[in-house]
BAMARMAR-976120 format. One record per atom (N, C-alpha, C): y, z, x. Coordinates in steps of 0.001 Angstrom, whole numbers, plus 500000, padded with zeros to 6 digits. Example, Ala and Ser with C-alpha at 12.3 -4.5 7.8 and 13.67 -1.06 7.14 Angstrom:
<sites>
494310507800513190/495500507800512300/496700507800513200/497750507080512850/498940507140513670/500030507870512900/
</sites>
This chain:
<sites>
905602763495422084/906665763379423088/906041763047424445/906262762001424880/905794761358426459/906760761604427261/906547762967427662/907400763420428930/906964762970429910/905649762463430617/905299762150431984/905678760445432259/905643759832431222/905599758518431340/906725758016432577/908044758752432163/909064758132432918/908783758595434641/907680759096435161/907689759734436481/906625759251436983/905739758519435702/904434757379435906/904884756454436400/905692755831435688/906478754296436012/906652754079437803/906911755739438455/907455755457439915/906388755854440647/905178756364439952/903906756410441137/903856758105442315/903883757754443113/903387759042443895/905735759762444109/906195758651443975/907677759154444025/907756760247442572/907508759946441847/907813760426440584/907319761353440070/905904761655440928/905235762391440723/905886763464441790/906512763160442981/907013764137443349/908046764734442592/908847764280441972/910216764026441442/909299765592440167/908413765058439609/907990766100438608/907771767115438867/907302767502439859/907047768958440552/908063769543441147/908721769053442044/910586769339442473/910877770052440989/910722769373439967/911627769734438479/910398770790438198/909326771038438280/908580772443437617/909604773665439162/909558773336439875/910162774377440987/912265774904440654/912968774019440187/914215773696440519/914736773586439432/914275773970437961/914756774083436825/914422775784436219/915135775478435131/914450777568434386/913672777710433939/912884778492433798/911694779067434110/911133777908431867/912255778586431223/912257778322429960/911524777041429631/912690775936430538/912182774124430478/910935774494430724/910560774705432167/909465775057432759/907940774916431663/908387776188431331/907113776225430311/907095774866429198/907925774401428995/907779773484428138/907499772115428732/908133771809430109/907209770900430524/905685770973430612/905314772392431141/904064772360431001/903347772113430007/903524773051428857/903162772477427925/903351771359427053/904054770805427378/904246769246426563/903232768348427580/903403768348429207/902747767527429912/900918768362429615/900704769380429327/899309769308429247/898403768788427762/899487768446426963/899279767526425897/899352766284425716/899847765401426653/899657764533427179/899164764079427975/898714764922429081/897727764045430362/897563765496430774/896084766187430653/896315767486431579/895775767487432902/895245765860433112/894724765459434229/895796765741435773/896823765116435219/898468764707435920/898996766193436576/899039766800435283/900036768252435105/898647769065436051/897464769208435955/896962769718437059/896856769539438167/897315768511438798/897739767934439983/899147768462440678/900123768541439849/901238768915440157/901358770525440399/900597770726439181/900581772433439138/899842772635440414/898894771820441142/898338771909442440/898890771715443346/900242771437443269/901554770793444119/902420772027444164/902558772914443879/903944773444443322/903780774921444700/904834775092445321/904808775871446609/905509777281445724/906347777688444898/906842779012444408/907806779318445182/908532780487444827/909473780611445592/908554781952446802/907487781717446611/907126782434447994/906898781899448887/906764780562448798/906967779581450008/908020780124450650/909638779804450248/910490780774450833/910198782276452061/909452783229451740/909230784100452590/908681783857453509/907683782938453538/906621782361454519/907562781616455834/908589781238455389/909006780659455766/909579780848458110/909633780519458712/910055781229460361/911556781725460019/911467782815461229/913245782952461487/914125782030461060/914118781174462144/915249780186462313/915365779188461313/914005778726460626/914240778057459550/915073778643457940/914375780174457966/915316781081456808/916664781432456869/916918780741458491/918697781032458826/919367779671458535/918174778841458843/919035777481458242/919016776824456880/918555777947455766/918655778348454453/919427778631454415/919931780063454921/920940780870454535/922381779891454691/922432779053456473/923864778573456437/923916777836455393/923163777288454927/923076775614453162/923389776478452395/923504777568452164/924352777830450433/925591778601450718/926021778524449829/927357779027449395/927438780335449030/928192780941449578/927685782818449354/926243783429449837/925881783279451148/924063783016451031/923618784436450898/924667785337451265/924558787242451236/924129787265450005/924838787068449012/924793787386447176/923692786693446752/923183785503447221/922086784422446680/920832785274447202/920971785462448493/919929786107449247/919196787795448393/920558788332448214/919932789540447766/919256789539446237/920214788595445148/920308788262444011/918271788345443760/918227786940444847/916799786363444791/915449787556445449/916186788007446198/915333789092446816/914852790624446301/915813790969445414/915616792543444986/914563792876444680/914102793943444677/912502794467444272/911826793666443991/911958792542445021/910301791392445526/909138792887446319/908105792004446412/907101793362446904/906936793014448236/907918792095449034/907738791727450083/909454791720451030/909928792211449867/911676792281450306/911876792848451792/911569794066451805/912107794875453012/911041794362454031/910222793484453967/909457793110455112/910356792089455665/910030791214454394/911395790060454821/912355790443455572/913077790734455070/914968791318455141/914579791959456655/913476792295457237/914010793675458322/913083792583459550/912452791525459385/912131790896460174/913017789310460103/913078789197459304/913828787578459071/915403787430458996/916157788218458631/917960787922458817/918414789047459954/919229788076460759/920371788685461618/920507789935461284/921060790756462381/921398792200462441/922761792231461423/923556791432461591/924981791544460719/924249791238459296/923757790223459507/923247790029457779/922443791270457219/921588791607457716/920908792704457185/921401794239456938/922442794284457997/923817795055457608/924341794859455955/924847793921455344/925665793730454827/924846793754453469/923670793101453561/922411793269452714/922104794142452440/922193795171453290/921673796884452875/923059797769452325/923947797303452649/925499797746452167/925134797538450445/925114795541450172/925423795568448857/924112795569448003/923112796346448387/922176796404447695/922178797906446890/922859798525447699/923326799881447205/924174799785445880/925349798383445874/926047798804444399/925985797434443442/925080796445443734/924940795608443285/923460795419442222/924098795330441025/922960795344440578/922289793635439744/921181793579439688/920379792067439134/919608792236438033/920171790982437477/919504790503436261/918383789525436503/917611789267435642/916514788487435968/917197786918435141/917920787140434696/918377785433434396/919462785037436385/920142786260437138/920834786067438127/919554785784439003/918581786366439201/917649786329440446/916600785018440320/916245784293438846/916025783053438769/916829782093439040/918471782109438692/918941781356439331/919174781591440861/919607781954441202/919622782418442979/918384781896443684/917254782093443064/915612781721443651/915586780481443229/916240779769442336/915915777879442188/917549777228443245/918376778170443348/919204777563444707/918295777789445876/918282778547446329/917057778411447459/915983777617447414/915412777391446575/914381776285446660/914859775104446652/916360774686445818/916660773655445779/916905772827447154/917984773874448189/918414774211449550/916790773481450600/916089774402450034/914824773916450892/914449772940450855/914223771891449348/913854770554449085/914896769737450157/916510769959450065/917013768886450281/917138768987452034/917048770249452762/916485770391453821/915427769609454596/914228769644453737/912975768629453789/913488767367453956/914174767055453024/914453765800452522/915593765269454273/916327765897454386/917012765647456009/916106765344456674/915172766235457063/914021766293458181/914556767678459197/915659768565458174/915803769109459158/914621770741459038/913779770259457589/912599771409457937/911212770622457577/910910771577458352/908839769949458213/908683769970456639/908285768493456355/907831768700455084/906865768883454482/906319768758453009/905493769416452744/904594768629452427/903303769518452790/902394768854452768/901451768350451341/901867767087450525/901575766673449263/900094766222449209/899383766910448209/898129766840448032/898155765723446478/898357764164447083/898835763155446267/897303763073445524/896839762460444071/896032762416443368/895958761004443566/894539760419442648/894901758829443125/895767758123442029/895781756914442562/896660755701441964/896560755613440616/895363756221439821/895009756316438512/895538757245437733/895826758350438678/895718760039437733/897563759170437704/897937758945439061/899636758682439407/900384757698438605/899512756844437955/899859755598436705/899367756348435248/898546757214435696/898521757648433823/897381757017433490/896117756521434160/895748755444433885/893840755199433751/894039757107434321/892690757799434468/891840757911433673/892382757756432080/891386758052431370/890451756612430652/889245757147429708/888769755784429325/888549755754427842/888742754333427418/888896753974426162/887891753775425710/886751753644424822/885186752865424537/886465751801423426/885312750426422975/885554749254422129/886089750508420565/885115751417420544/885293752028418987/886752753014418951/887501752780420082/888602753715420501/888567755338420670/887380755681421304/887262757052421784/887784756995423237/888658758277422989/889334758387424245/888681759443425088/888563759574426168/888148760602426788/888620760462428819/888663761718429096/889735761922430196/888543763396431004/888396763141432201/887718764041433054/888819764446434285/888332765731434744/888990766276435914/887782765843436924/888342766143437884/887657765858439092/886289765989439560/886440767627439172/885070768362439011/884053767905437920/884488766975437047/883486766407435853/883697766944434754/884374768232434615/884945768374433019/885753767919432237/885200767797430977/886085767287430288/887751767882429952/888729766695430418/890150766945429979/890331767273428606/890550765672428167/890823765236426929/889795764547426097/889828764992424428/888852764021423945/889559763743422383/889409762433422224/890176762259420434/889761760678420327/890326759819419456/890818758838419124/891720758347419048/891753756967419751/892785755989419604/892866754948418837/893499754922417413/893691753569416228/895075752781416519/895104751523416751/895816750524417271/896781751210418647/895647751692419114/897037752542420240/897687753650420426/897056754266419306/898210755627419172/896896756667418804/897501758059418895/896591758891418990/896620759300417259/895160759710417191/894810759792415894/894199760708415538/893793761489414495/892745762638413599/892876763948414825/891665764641415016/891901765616416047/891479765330417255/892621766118417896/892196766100419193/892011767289420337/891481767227420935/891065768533422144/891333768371423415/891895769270424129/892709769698425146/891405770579426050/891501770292427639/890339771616427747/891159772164429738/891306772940429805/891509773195431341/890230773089431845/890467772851433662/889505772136434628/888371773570434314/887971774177433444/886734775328433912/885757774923432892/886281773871431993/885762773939430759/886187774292429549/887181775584429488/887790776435428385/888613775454427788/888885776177426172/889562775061425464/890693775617425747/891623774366426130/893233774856426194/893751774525424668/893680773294424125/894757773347422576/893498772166421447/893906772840420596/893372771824419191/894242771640418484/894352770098417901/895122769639416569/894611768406416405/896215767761415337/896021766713414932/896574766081414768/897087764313415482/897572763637415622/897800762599413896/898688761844413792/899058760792412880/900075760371413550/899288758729413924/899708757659414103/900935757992415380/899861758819416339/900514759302417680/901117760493417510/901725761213416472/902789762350416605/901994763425416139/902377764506416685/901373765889416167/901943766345415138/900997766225414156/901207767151412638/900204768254412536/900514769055411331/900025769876410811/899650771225412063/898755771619411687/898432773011412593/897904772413413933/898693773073415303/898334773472416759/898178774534416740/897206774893417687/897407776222418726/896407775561420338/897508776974420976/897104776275422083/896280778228422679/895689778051423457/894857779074424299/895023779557425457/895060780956425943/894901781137427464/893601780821427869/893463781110429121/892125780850429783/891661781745429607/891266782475429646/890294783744428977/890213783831427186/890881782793426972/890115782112425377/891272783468424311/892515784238424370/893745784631424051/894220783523423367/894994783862422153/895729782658421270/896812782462422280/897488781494422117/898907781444423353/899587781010422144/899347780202421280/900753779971420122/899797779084419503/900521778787417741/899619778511416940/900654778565415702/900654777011415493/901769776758414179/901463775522413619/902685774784413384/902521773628412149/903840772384413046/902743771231413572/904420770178413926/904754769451412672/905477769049412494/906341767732411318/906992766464412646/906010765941412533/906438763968412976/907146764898414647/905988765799415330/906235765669416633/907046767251417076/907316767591415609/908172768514416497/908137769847415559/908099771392416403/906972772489415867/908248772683414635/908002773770413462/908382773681412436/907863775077412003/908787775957411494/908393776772410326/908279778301411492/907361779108411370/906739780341411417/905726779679412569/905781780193414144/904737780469414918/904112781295415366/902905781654415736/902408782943416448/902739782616417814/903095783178418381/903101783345419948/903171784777421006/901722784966420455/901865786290421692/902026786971422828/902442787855422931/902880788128424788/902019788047425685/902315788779426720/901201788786427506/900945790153427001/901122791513426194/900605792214426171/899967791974424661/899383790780424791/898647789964423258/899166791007421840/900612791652421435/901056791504420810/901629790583420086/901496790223419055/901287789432417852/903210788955417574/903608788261417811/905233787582417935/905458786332417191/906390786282415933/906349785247415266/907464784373415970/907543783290416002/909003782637415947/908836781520414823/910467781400415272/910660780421413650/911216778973414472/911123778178413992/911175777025414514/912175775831413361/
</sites>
């Protein structure tokens, strides 16, 4: 699946366009862009992931600019608190950054209002959204994009030898990606590695699409998931463990 391609085509636009969407979508996609884009180019997706401000950008944020958040949404009391509840930085926020009436009303409905973490992700991707299109006015400074070059931004970084070995470096000189390419398409196994060196994923391609057994790795070398694709897409019984590396099947 070539998720990055369509955001290649537009260059340093598209590449913004991709990171906006890791910030401004659910957390769920999220992970799956990531992981689909670090199987395809993990050159790209580390760039972006080097792009990406969080919603703690938000706190950082001055007075007057977090008030001209608040007037851009709709209900900004309920969004505000929704997104804010037992942050570890809440009552710093809240008692230096909103109006005396607002912070009134904030401390009223924090008393009988209670949050879900599917309500406080959405509430925290309206606010970020609010902030992008803010930027996008000029009515808050924008941000400062740490653009990759014209190569990583076309997809275009990596190198082919005559015998079709593919291979792909990060910046620092480690190896990305390494496999084979037969008439074009990705072939036999291939290896995935994050910028430290560590292996991020192993498998095996036919005639471009991932079959048979993946797994992919945390950085401290933890299974992260580990199953079987059919023509691209996962299938059957996976491992995928938590973060408290309890052992979690899913079915696919």
């Amino acid at each position: 699946m070539q998720i990055l391609n369509k955001y290649k085509k537009h260059f340093d636009r598209g590449f913004k366009e991709f990171v906006m969407n890791l910030e401004l979508l659910p957390s769920k996609v999220v992970k799956e862009l990531i992981c689909n884009g670090m199987l395809e180019d993990p050159v790209y997706l580390k760039w972006a992931m080097d792009n990406r401000v969080g919603f703690d950008y938000f706190l950082k944020l001055s007075k007057d600019d977090v008030y001209k958040v608040f007037q851009s949404l709709t209900n900004p009391g309920v969004i505000f608190l929704r997104a804010l509840k037992n942050h570890p930085e809440e009552n710093e926020f809240i008692t230096s950054k909103l109006p005396s009436l607002v912070l009134k009303q904030y401390l009223d409905d924090r008393e009988v209002m209670g949050i879900t973490l599917a309500l406080q992700e959405d509430a925290r991707i309206k606010i970020m959204k609010v902030i992008y299109d803010l930027k996008e006015k000029g009515e808050l400074d924008h941000f400062d994009w740490k653009l990759p070059s014209v190569e990583v931004l076309s997809g275009t970084s990596h190198k082919v030898d005559k015998f079709g070995n593919y291979n792909q470096f990060y910046e620092n000189g480690k190896l990305a990606v390494t496999g084979i390419l037969e008439k074009g398409k990705r072939s036999g196994p291939w290896k995935y590695f994050y910028d430290d060196g560590s292996l991020y994923a192993v498998g095996v391609y036919v005639q471009g699409q991932k079959q048979d057994e993946w797994c992919t790795y945390y950085l401290n070398g933890n299974l992260k998931s580990c199953g079987v694709y059919v023509d691209d897409c996962k299938k059957g019984e996976w491992k995928e463990p938590d973060g408290d590396n309890n052992n979690k099947i899913i079915n696919y």
